[in-house]
Structures are given as C-alpha cells and as structure tokens.
C-alpha positions in Angstrom: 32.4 -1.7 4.2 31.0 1.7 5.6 29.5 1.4 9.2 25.9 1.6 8.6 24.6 2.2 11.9 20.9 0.5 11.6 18.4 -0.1 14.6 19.9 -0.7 18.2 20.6 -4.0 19.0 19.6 -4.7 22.3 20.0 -8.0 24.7 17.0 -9.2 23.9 17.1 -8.6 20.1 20.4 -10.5 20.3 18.8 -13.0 22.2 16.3 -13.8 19.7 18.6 -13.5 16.4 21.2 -16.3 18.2 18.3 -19.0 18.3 18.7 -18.7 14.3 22.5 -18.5 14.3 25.0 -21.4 14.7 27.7 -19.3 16.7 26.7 -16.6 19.0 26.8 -13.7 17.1 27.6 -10.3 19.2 25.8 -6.7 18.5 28.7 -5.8 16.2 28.2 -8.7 13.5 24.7 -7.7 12.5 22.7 -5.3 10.8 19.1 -5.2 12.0 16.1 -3.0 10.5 12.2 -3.5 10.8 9.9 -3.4 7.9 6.3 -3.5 7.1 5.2 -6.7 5.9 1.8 -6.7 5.3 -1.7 -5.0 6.2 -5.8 -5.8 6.5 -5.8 -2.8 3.2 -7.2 -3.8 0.1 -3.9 -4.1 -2.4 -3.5 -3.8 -5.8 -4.9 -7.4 -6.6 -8.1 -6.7 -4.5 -7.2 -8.9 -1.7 -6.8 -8.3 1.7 -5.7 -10.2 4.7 -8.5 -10.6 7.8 -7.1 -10.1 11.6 -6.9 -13.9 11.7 -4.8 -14.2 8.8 -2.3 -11.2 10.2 -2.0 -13.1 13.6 -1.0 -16.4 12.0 1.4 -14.4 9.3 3.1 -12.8 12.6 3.5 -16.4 13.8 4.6 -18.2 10.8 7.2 -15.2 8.9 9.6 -15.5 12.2 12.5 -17.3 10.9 11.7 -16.6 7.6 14.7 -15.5 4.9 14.2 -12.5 3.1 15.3 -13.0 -0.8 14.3 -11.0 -4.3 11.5 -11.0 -6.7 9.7 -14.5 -4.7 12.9 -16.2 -6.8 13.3 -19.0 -4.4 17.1 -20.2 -4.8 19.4 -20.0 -1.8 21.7 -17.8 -3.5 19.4 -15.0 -2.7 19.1 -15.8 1.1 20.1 -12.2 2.4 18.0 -11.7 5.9 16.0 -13.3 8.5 13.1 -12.1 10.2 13.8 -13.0 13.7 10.9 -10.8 15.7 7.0 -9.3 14.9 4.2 -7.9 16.1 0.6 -6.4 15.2 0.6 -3.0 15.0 -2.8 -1.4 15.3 -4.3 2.4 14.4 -8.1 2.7 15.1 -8.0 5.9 13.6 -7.3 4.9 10.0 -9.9 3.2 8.4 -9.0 0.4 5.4 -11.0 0.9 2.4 -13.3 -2.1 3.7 -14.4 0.9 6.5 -12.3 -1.3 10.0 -9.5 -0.1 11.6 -6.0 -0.2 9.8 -3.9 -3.0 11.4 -0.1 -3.9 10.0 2.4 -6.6 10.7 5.3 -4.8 11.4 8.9 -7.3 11.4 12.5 -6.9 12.3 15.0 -8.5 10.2 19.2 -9.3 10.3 21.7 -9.6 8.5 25.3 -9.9 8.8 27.7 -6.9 8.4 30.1 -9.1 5.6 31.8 -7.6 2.6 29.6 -9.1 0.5 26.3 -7.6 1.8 28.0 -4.1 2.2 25.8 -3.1 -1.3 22.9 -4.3 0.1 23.0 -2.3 4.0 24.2 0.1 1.7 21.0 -0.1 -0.8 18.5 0.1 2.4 19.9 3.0 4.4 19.8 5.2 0.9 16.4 3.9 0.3 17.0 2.1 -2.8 16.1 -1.5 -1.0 12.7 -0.3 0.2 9.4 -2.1 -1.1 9.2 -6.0 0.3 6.1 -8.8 -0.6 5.1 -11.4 1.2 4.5 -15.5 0.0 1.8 -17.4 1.8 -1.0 -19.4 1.2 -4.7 -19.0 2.6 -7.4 -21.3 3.0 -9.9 -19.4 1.7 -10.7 -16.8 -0.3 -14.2 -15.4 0.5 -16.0 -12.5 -2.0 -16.4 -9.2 -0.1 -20.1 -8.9 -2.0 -21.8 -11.9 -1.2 -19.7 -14.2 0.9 -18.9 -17.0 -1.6 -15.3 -18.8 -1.1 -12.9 -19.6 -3.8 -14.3 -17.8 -6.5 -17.7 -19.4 -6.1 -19.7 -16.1 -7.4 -20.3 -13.8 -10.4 -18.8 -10.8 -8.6 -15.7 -9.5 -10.3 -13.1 -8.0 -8.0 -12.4 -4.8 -8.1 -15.6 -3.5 -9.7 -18.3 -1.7 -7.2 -21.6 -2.9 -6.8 -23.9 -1.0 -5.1 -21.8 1.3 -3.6 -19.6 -1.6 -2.4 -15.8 -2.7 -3.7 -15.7 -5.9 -4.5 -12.7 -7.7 -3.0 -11.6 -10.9 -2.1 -10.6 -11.6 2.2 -7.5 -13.9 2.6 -8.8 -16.4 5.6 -7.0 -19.2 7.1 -3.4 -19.3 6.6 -1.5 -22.4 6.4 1.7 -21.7 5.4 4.2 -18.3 4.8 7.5 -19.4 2.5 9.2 -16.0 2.5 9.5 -12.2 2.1 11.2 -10.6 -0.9 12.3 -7.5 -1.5 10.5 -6.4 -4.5 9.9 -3.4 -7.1 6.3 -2.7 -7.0 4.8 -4.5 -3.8 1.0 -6.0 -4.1 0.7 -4.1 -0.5 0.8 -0.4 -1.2 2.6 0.3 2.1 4.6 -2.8 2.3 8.1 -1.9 3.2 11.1 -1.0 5.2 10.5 1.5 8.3 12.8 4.2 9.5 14.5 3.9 12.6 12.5 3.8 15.7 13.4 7.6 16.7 12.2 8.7 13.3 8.8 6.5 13.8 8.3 8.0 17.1 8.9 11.6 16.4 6.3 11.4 13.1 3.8 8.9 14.2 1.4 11.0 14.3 1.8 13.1 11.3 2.6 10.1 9.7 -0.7 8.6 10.4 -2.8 12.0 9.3 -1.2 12.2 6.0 -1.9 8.7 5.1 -5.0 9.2 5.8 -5.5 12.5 3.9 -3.8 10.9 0.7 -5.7 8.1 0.5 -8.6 10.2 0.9 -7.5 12.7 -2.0 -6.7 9.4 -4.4 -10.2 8.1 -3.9 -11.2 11.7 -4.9 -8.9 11.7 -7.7 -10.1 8.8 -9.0 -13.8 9.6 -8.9 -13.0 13.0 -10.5 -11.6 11.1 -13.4 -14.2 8.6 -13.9 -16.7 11.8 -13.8 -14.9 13.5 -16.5 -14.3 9.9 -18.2 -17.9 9.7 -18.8 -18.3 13.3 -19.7 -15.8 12.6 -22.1 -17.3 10.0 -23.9 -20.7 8.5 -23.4 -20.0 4.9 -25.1 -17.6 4.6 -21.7 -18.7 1.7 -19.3 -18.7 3.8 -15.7 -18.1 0.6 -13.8 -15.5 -1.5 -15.8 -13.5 2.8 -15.7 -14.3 3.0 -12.3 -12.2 -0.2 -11.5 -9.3 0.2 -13.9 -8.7 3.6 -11.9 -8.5 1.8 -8.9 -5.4 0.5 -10.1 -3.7 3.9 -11.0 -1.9 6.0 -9.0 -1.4 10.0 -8.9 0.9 10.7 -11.9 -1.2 8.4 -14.2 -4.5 9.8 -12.7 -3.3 13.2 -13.3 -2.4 13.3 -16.6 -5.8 11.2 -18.0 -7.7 14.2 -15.7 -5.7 16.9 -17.7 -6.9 15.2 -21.1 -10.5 14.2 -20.1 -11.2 17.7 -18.6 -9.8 19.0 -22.9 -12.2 16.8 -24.4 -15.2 17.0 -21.9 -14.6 21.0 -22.5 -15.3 20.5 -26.1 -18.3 18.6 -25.6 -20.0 20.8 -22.9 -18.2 24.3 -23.7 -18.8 26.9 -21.2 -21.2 30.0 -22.1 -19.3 33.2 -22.7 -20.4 35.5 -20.1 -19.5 39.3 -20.7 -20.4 42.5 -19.4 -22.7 44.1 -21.2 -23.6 47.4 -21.9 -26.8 48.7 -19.9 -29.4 49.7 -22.4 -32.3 49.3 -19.8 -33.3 51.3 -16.6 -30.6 51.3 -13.9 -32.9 49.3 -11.6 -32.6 46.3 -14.0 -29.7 44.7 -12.6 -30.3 41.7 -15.7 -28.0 44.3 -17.4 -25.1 43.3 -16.1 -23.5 39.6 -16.1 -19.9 38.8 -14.7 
C-alpha cells in the first residue's frame, strides 16, 4: 500500500484513538483525517441543526464508525471518530441570518492492505462528501414555532419574506456517519490537512460567503425570468423548487427562460436616425 501521509499524529491524538483500540496502536498503524460533519445551515431537506443540537452531536459522534450510504452492516465499519469540536465563524451568516457554526471531527483508520483503496480514495478526493444519522426531539417550524409538523407551513417555501424551515432541537441519539454521494449538508465533508486550512482560512471563508451570496442571486434571477416567462407560473411553489438547484442546473433554465421571456417582451429596435429637424433637436438622434 502507498504511504499516504494524512494529518500528524500527535501524543495526544494517539492517546485518544487507543481508548477505542484493543492493543496500543503506535503513530505508524493509523491513518487519521478530520472532516466536517455537520453545520447550523439550512440543507437541502430544509432542516437545520440549533447550537444545542451541534453541542450534543460533538458529544455523542466520538466513537462513532464511519460506514457508506447510512447501510448499517458491520462489513462497512471503515473509521472511527475518535476527537471533535465546534468550530465557530461570526462573520458568515447561515441563511437563517446567525453566525455560521460547524462540527468539525477527526477520524482513524488503520493503514491495512485492505483499506489501501479507501486512504487512497480520500487523499485523491474521491471519498469526500460524509452524512450524519441522529435523532432529535423536536422539530420546531421556522414560521410560526409549531413542533413536529404541527402547522400549515410548507418547508422550503417563503412566506413573507421568510424561509420556511424546520430547526432540529434536542438530540437523543447519533448512530453513525457515512460517507455518502450527495450529502443533506451542503458542506459536509472531509477537510484538507491542517497546513492547507490554516494558510486559506481566510479566503476560504470569503468565498463561501460570496458563492452563497451569488446562488441566492442566481436563484432569484431565475424565478424573475420564470415568471416573465410564463404567467400561469406559481412564483412561490418556483421559488422553492430553485432552492433545491444548484449552479449548472440554474444556469442552463436562466439561458432558456431569458429566450422565451425575449419573445414575450422583445426589446425596441433603437437606430440612429437621420436628422431631418434643426440641429438643436437632439430627439434626432437615438443610440
């Protein structure tokens, strides 16, 4: 198996993957690397985890395995989360207007033949995108307040201005984390190694902040065209599905609406004109 370096191993890292292990396991015998697990953002299901609920994740995911696709079978056992922490950004704001706050994890594994694919798969990137399982308490409506589905509101649609969404409260329990094509959690995934984190923080931080600010753009420019498009359209019920979307698909819908809202609302033909009127009149001459 290739030596995949991974994230240093220290004493104390060590010291906390040994209290999982049955045999003392030295620096060499492990692969570690840290990972994203989850965030207070609004995900694709329009649900979010509250601070609470991030703090009791942190608590309950140490000691966790790591396995595929939530497909809870032993044979899938890879790593273990042995180590996390809150990570905080007060100047990124979530789509529910607070500060951005993520759990961040580190996670072993053993350096054996058979999980030389796998180290392998994550230092090339192809292993990236990981998921959560838990359960919450409650579930309480971003509109009004009402648990468990106890309201009219549908999520994902805006009323008044306001996204509906659903805020994950009381956790009792988290079974695992998988690794996972298309994550729930935009962001949710593995992290670079710590030099690479240190060295772009920063930037790091801007342009998420920038491309989530040109995606909600994106998506109100197509919902604008949407309905210029085509007036039997429901605004709202658009608005929402487009929440869902991402560049590419946003893209190309906003290449055909802006065809077809250009045939409904063509623009005049302005030419230059030929001045048959005193050369004070500068009505003469359009551009």
């Amino acid at each position: 198996m290739e030596d995949w370096k991974g994230l240093e191993i220290t004493e104390a890292d060590l010291a906390l993957i040994n209290r999982f292990s049955k045999t003392e396991l030295q620096a060499e015998q492990v692969y570690v690397f840290a990972l994203r697990l989850c965030d207070n953002e609004v995900d694709r299901d329009f649900e979010r985890f509250d601070a609470q609920a991030l703090e009791r994740l942190g608590e309950l995911l140490v000691g966790k395995s790591g396995i595929f696709d939530h497909q809870w079978s032993a044979l899938g056992q890879t790593a273990r989360i042995y180590r996390t922490e809150i990570v905080e950004e007060p100047a990124v704001r979530t789509e529910a207007g607070d500060s951005y706050r993520w759990l961040k994890g580190w996670a072993y594994l053993l350096r054996t033949e058979k999980n030389g694919d796998l180290i392998a798969e994550i230092e090339g990137g192809i292993k990236k995108e990981v998921s959560v399982g838990c359960s919450a308490a409650r579930s309480v409506c971003s509109i009004c307040g009402a648990e468990n589905g106890g309201c009219a509101h549908v999520r994902g649609q805006v009323y008044d201005g306001r996204l509906c969404f659903a805020e994950l409260k009381d956790v009792t329990d988290a079974y695992e984390w998988s690794f996972v094509a298309v994550p729930a959690q935009r962001r949710a995934g593995i992290l670079k190694h710590f030099a690479q984190e240190r060295n772009g923080d920063d930037g790091l931080r801007k342009e998420a902040a920038l491309g989530r600010k040109y995606l909600r753009e994106l998506r109100q420019e197509v919902a604008r065209l949407a309905m210029l498009a085509d007036d039997a359209l429901d605004g709202a019920i658009f608005a929402q599905a487009a929440q869902r979307l991402e560049e590419p698909e946003l893209l190309e819908l906003k290449k055909a609406y802006e065809i077809r809202a250009a045939r409904r609302f063509p623009a005049a033909v302005q030419l230059r004109r030929q001045n048959t009127g005193p050369a004070e009149d500068a009505s003469a001459f359009l551009v």
